[in-house]
C-alpha positions as CSV (number, residue, x, y, z in Angstrom):
1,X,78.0,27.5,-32.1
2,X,80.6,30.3,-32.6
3,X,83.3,30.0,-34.8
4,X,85.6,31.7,-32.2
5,X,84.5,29.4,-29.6
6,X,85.3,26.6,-32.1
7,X,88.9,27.3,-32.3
8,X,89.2,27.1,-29.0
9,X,88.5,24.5,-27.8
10,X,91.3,21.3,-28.5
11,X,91.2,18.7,-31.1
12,X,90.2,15.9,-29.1
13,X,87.2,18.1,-27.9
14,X,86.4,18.8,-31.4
15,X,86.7,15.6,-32.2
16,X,84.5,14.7,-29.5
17,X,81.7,17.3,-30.6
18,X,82.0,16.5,-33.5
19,X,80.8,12.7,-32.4
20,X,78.0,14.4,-30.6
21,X,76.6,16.4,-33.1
22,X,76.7,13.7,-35.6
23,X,74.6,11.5,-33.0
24,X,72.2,14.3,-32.9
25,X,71.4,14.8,-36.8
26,X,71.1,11.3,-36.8
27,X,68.2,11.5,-33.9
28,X,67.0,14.8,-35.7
29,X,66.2,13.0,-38.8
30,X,64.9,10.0,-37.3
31,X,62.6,12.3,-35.2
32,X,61.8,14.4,-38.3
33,X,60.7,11.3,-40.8
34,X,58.7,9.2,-37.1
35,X,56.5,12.3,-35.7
36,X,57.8,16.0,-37.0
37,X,59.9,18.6,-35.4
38,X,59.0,21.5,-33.6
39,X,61.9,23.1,-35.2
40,X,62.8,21.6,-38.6
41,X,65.5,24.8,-39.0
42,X,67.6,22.8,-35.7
43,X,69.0,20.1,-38.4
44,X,70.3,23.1,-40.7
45,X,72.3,24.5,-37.7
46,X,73.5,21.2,-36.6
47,X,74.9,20.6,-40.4
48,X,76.5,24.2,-40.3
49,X,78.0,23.3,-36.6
50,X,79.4,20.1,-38.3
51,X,80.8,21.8,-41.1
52,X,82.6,24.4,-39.0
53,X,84.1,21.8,-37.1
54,X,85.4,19.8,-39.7
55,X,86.7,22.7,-41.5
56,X,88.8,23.9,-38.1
57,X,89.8,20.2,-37.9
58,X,91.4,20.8,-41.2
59,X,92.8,23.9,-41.0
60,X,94.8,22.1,-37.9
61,X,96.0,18.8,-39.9
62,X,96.8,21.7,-42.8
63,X,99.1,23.4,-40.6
64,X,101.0,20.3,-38.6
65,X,99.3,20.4,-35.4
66,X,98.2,16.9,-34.3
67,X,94.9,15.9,-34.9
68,X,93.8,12.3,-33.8
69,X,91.4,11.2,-35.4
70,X,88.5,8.8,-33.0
71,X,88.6,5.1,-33.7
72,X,86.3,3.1,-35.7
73,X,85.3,1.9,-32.5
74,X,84.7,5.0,-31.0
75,X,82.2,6.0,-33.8
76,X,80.7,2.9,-33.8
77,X,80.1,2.7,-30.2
78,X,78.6,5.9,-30.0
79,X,75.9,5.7,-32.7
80,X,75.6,1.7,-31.9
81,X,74.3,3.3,-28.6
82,X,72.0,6.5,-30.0
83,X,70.5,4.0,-32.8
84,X,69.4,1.7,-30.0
85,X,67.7,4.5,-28.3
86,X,65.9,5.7,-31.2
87,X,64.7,2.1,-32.0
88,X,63.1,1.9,-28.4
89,X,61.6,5.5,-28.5
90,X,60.0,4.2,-31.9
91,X,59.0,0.8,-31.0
92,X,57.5,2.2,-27.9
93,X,55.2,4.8,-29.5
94,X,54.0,2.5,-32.1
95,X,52.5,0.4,-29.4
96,X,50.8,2.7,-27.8
């Protein structure tokens, strides 16, 4: 993801990406120590993506514009829900 593209977009979109991205290191990881990646380099980008998102969050609290930050609940729900999905993939491919 572009840096310029980054700055555009609003804080709650950020914020929302920012969710996303987190949910998919978690899967990378969980694919990467289960079965391998095809692409081991993917979880480097997704860190950097994380990183740039973070840092333009920051730049915006810096500065005074508003930045809410998601709930607890949010976050929880979110990887509540990827973590469950992960389990089953697992679960399922050790039965077979």
């Amino acid at each position: 993801m572009k840096i310029n593209k980054i700055r555009e977009m609003s804080s709650p979109d950020l914020q929302k990406e920012l969710g996303e991205l987190k949910s998919e290191l978690f899967k990378l990881r969980f694919s990467l120590a289960t079965n391998g990646l095809d692409n081991p380099m993917k979880i480097k980008e997704v860190k950097k993506d994380i990183a740039k998102i973070k840092t333009v969050l920051t730049q915006r609290e810096l500065t005074g514009e508003e930045v809410k930050a998601p709930t607890k609940k949010e976050e929880t729900k979110a990887e509540t829900e990827t973590k469950k999905k992960a389990t089953k993939r697992a679960t399922k491919k050790v039965a077979e």
